[in-house]
C-alpha positions as CSV (number, residue, x, y, z in Angstrom):
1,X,-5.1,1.9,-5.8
2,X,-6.1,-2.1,-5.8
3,X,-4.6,-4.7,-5.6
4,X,-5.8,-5.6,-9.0
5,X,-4.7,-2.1,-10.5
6,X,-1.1,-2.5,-9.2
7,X,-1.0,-6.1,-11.2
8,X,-2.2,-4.3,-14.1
9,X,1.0,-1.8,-13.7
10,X,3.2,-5.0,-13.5
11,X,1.8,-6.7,-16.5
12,X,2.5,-2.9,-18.4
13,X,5.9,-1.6,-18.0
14,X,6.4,2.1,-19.7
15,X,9.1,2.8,-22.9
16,X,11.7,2.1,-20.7
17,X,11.2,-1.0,-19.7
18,X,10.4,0.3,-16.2
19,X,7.1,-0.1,-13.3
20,X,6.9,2.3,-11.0
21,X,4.6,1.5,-8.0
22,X,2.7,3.7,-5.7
23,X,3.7,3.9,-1.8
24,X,1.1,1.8,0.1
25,X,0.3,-1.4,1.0
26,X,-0.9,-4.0,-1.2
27,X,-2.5,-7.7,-0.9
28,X,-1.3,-9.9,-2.8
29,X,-0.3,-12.4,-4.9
30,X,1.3,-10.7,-7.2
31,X,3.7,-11.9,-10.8
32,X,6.0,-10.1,-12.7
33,X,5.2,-12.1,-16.1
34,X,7.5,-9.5,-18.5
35,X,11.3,-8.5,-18.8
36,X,11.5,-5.0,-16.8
37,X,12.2,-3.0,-13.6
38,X,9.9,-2.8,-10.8
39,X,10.3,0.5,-8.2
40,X,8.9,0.5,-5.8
41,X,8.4,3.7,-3.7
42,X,8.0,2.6,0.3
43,X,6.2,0.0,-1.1
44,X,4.8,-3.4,1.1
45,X,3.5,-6.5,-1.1
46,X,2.1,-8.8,1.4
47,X,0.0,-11.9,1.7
48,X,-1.0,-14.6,4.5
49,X,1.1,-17.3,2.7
50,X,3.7,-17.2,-0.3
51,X,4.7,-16.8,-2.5
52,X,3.6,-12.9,-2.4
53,X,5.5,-12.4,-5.4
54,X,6.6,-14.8,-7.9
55,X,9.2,-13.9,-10.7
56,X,7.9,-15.6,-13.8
57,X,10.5,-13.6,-16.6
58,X,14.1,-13.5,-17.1
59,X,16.0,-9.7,-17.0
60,X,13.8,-8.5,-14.3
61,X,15.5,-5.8,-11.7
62,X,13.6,-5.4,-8.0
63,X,14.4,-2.1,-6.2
64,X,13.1,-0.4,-3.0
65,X,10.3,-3.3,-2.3
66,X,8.7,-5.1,1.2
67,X,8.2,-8.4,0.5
68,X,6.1,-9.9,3.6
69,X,4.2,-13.0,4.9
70,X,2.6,-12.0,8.0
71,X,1.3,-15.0,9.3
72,X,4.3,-16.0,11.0
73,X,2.8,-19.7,11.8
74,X,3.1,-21.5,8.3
75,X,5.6,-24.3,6.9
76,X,8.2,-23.1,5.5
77,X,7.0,-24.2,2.3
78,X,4.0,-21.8,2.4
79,X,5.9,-19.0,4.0
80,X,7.7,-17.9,0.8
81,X,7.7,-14.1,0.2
82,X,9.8,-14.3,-3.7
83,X,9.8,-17.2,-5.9
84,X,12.4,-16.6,-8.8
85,X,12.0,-18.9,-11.4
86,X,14.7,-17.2,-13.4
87,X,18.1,-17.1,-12.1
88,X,18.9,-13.5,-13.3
89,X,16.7,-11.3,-10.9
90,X,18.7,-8.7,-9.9
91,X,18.1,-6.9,-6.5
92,X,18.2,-3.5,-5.0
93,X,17.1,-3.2,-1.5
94,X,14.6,-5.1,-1.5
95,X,13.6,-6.9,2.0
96,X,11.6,-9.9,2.7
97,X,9.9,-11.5,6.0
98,X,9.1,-15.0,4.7
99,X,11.3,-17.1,2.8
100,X,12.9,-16.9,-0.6
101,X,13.1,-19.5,-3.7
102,X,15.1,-18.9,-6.9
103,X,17.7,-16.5,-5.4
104,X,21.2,-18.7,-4.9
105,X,22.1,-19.3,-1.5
106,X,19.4,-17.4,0.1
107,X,16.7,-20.8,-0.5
108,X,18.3,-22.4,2.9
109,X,17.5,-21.1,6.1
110,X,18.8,-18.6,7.9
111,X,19.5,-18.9,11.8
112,X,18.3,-15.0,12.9
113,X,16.0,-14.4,15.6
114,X,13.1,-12.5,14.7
115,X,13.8,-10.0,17.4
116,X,16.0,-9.8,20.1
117,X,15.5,-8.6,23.9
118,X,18.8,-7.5,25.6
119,X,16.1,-7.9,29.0
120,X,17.5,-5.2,31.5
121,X,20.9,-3.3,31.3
122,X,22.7,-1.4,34.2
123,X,23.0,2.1,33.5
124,X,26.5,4.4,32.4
125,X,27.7,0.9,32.0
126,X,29.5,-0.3,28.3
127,X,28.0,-3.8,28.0
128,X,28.0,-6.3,25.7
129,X,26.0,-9.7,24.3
130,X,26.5,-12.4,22.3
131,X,24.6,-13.8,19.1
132,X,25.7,-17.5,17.6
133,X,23.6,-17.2,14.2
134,X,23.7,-19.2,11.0
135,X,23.6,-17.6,7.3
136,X,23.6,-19.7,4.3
137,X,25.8,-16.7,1.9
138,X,28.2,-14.2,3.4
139,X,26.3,-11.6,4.6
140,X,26.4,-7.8,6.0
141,X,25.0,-6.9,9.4
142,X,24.1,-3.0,9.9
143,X,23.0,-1.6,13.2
144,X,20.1,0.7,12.8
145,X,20.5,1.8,16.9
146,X,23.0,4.8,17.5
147,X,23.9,2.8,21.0
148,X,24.8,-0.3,19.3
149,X,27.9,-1.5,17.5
150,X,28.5,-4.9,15.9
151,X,31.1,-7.1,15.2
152,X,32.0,-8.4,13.0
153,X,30.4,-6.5,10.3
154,X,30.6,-9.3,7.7
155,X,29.3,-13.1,8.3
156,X,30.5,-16.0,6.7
157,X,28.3,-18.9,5.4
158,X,28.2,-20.9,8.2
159,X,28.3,-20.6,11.9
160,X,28.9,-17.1,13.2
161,X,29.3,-15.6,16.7
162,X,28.1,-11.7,16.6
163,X,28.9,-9.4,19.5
164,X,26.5,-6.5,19.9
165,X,28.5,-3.8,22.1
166,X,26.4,-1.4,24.2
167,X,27.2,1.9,24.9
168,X,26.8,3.4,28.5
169,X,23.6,4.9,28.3
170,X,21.4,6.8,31.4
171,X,19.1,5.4,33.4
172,X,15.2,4.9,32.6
173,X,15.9,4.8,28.4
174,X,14.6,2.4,26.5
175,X,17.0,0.3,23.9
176,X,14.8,0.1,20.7
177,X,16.6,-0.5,17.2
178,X,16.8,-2.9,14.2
179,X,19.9,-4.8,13.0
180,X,19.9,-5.7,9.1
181,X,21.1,-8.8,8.0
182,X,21.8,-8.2,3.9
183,X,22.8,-10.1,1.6
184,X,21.3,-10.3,-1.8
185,X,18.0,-9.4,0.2
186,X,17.6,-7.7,3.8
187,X,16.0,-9.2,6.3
188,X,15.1,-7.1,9.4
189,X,15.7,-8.0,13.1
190,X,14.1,-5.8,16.0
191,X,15.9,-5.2,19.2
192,X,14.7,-4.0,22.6
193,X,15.9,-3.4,26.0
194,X,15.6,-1.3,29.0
195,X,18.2,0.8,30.9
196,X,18.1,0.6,34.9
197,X,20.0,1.7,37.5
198,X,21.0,-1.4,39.5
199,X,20.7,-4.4,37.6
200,X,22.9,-7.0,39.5
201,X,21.9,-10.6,38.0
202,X,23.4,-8.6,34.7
203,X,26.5,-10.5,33.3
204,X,28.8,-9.0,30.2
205,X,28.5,-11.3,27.4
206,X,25.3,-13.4,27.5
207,X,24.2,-15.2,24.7
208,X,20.9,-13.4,23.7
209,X,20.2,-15.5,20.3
210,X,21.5,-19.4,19.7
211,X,20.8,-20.7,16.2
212,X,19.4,-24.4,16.6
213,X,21.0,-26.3,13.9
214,X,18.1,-29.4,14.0
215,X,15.2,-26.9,13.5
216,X,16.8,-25.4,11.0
217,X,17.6,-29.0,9.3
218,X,13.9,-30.1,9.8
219,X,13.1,-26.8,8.2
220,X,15.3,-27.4,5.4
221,X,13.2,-30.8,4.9
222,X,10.2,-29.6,5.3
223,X,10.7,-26.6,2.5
224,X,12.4,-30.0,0.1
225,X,9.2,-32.3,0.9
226,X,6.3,-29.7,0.8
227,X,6.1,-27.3,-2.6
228,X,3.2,-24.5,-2.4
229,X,0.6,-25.1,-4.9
230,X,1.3,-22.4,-7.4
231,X,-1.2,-23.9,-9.5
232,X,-4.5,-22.9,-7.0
233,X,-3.6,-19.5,-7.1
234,X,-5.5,-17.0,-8.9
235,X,-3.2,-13.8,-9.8
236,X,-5.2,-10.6,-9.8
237,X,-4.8,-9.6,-13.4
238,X,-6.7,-12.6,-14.2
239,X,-9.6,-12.0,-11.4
240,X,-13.4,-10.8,-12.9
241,X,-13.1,-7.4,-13.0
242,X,-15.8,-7.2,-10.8
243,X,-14.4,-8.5,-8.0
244,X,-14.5,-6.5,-4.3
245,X,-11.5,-4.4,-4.0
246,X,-8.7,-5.4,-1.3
247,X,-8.0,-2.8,1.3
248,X,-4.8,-1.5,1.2
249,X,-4.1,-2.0,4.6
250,X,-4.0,-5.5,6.5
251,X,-7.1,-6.2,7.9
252,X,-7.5,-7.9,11.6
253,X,-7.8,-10.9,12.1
254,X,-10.8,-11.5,14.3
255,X,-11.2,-14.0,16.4
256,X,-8.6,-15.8,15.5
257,X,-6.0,-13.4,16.2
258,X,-2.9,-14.3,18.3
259,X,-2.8,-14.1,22.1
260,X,0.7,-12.3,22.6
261,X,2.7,-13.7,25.8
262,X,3.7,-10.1,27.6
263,X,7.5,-10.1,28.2
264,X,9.4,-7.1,30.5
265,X,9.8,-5.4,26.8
266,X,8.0,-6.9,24.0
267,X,7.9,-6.2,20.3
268,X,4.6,-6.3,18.8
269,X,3.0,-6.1,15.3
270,X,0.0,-5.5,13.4
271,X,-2.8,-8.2,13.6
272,X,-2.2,-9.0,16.9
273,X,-4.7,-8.7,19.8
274,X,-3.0,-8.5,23.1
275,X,-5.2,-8.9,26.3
276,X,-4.1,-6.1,29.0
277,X,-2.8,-7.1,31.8
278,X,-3.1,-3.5,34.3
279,X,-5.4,-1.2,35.5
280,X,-3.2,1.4,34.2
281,X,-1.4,2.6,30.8
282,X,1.3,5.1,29.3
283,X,1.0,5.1,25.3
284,X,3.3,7.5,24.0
285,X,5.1,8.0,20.4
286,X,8.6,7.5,20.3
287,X,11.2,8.5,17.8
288,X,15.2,9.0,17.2
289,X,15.4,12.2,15.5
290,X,14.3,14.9,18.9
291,X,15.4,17.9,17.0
292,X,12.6,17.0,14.6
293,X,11.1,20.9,13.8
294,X,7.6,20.2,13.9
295,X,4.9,19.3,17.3
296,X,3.4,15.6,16.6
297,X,0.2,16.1,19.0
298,X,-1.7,12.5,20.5
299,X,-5.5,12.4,20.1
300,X,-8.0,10.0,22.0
301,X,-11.5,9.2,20.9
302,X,-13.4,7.5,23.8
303,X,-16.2,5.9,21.5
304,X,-19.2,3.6,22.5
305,X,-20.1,0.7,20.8
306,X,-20.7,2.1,17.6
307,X,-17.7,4.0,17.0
308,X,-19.0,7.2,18.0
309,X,-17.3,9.8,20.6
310,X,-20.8,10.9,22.4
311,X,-19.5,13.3,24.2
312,X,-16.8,16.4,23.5
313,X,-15.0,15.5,27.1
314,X,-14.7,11.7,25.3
315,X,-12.4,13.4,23.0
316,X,-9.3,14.2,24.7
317,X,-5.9,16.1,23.1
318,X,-3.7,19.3,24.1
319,X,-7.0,21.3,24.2
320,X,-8.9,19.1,26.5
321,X,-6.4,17.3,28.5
322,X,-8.1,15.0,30.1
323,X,-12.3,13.0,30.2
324,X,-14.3,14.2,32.5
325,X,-14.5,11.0,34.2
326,X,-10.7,11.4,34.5
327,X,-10.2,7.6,33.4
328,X,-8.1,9.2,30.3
329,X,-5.3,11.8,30.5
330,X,-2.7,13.8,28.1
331,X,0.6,14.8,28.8
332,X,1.7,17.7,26.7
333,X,5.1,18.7,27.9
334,X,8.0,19.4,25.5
335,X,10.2,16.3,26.3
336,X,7.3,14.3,26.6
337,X,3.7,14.1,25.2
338,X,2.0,10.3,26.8
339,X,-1.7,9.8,26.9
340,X,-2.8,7.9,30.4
341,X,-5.3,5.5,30.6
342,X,-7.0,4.3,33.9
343,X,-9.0,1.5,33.2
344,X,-10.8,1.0,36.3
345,X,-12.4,4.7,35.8
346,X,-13.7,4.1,32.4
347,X,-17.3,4.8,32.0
348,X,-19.4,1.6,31.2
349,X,-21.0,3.0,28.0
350,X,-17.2,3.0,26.5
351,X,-16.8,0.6,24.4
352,X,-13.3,1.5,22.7
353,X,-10.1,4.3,22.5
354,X,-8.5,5.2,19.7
355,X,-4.9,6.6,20.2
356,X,-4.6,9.2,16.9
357,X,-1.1,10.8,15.8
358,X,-1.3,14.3,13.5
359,X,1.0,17.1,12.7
360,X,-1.6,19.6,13.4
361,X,-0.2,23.0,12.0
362,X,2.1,22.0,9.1
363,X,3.7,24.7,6.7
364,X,6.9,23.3,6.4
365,X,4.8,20.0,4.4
366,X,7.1,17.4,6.3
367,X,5.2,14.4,7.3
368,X,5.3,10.9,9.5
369,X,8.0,9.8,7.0
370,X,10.8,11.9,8.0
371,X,10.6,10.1,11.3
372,X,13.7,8.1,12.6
373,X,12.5,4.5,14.6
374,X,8.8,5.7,15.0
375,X,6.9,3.0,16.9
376,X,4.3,3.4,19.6
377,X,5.5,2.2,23.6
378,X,2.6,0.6,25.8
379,X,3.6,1.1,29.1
380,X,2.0,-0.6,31.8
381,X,1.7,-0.1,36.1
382,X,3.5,-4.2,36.2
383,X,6.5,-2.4,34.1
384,X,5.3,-4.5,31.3
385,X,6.2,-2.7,28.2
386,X,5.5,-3.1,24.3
387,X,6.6,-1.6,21.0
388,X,4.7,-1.4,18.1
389,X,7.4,-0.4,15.1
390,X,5.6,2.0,13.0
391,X,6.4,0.9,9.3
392,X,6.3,2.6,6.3
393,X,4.8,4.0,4.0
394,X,3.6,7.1,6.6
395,X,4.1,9.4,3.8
396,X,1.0,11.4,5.5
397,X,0.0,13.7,8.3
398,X,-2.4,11.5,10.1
399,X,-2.0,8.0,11.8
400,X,-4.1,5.7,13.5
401,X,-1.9,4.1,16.4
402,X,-3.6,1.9,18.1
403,X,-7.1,0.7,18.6
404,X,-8.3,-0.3,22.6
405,X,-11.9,-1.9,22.5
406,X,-13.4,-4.0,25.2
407,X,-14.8,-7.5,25.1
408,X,-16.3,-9.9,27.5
409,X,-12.7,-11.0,29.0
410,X,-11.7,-7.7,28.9
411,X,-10.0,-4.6,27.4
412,X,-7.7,-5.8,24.9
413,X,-5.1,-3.9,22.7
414,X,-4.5,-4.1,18.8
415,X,-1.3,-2.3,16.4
416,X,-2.9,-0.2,13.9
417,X,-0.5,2.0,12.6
418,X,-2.9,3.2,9.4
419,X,-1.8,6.6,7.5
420,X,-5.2,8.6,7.3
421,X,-5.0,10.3,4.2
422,X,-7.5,12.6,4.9
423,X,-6.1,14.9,7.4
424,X,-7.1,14.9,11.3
425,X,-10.9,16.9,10.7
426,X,-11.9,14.5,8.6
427,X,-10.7,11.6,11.0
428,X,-12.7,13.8,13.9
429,X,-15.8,13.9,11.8
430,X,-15.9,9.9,11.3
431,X,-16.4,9.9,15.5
432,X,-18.9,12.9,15.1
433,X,-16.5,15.3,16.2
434,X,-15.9,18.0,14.1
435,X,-13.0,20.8,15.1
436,X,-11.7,23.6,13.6
């Protein structure tokens, strides 16, 4: 479905007052120009600046929606996700990354880090850190990580200090969860960490996160003194009907894509290109739910420069573990299935790897959906590691991880994270591979 089609659907509600949208992604901006209730169904509306979705009718309901801004580098003012312009909006998990107009109390902002990195924690050891953040309404914080508790569980408008309390957990895990911070909306908040043996600079009760009350009041200004310009945007139920479909995933951004600083442990997200930094690599999928009934194999497609795997030893998975060159290698072991990159070894007529994801034999119909926490870990030789979340909707059997490609400065690395809706042989047969 289109962008365009899915503005339609909102312009149309059925008999009962109701719109119930697909699972995908979908480009926005979007308006909900009647009285009625939008579902959504793992559904993401996104855009490069706000708002992504603007409110324009009174006794509208919002339920199970991803509101999201992803360039993360905008004003405030033109990093809105929702514009209400009517007070009686009702919501129902719905959760924004960008700002929010129209909803009371949740216009100011809000002093939450994006993501938080706990940095190294000594092993069998019950720790604990400290968060001094800012809300604007009372709000709910949920921990999402099974080793993480929080307190308190409610926030006050205001200044609030949060204690994140760690259990003892064994050495060489990673720490990788989400907090939500809900109020009428949710906003997300990643967290990371790694689990080490002797860690003796460690100190119990750090401040990881300190709200800065002047950026938050020049942000408050800027949001008063700037107002996006509504009227320059073009809503897709009004576009020519001829106009080129969007994709329904995010498409990269090119050349002017961010250069990601590497940290220890580092969250990253689609549309960023990330220059490596080691000879070497570990990429492996990671999830909560181990008892999960069904084998998730890895896949890597060694292509040249046109996208095209030229040879079957290019193509490397549980039936060929490893390139003949040996520059690529796949671990399939029951606690652990990692695919090993040496970049050094990597024949000069490569020009990219793909890193692939599939539930190869699937009776039971479960799919990348009933995963807990998936998200992709970049492990490199320097201990540098990164997470790529994997976010919904992966209602399929097939996903596109990551994408490694060289270029004159080097190899560099970009989050894919794209359901292929096809199945694996017809992802194979786009390399001109086919399998059976």
């Amino acid at each position: 479905m289109t962008s365009i089609e899915l503005q339609r659907m909102l312009n149309s509600p059925d008999l009962m007052g109701e719109v119930h949208l697909p699972s995908g992604e979908f480009e926005g901006p979007f308006a909900v120009n009647k009285p009625c209730r939008v579902i959504g169904n793992k559904t993401t509306l996104w855009g490069g600046h706000g708002a992504v979705l603007t409110v324009n009718a009174p006794d509208v309901a919002l339920k199970d929606l991803r509101v999201e801004i992803t360039n993360d580098s905008l004003s405030a003012a033109k990093s809105i996700a929702i514009d209400s312009k009517m007070r009686d909006t009702a919501f129902d998990n719905v959760e924004i990354i960008g700002g929010a107009l129209g909803i009371d109390g949740e216009e100011k902002p809000w002093g939450i880090p994006k993501s938080i990195d706990l940095g190294k924690i000594p092993a069998e050891r019950e720790c604990f850190f400290r968060l001094e953040v800012i809300v604007p309404v009372r709000t709910e914080v949920i921990s999402l990580c099974h080793d993480i508790t929080i307190t308190p569980q409610f926030l006050e408008e205001g200044e609030n200090e949060v204690i994140l309390s760690c259990s003892p957990i064994r050495s060489g895990s990673y720490i990788y969860g989400e907090l939500l911070f809900r109020s009428e909306i949710i906003r997300r908040v990643y967290l990371s960490g790694s689990v080490e043996e002797n860690v003796p600079s460690f100190e119990n009760g750090g401040t990881v996160f300190k709200a800065n009350p002047r950026e938050m009041a020049e942000e408050e200004l800027t949001r008063e003194t700037e107002s996006p310009s509504y009227e320059e945007i073009i809503y897709p139920d009004m576009a020519d009907a001829s106009a080129e479909e969007s994709e329904t995933h995010r498409s990269e951004t090119g050349d002017e894509a961010e250069e990601s600083p590497l940290q220890s442990l580092y969250i990253i997200e689609r549309g960023m290109h990330i220059k490596i930094p080691s000879p070497k690599a570990e990429i492996e999928l990671i999830y909560d739910n181990r008892d999960f009934p069904m084998d998730i194999d890895a896949f890597a497609f060694m292509t040249d420069s046109h996208g095209i795997v030229r040879q079957n030893d290019r193509f490397v998975f549980f039936g060929n573990d490893h390139s003949g060159c040996g520059s690529v290698k796949y671990l399939f072991a029951p606690d652990k299935k990692a695919v090993f990159i040496d970049f050094d070894a990597i024949p000069i007529d490569v020009a990219g790897i793909d890193i692939a994801y599939s539930i190869y034999e699937n009776p039971t119909g479960l799919n990348f959906s009933n995963l807990i926490n998936p998200a992709i870990s970049v492990r490199f030789s320097e201990s540098h590691t990164l997470i790529y979340p994997l976010v919904p909707p992966l209602n399929e059997n097939t996903v596109v991880g990551i994408s490694i490609t060289f270029e004159k400065s080097g190899w560099n690395l970009a989050p894919l994270g794209m359901i292929y809706r096809r199945g694996l042989s017809d992802l194979c047969e786009n390399y001109g591979l086919k399998i059976n």
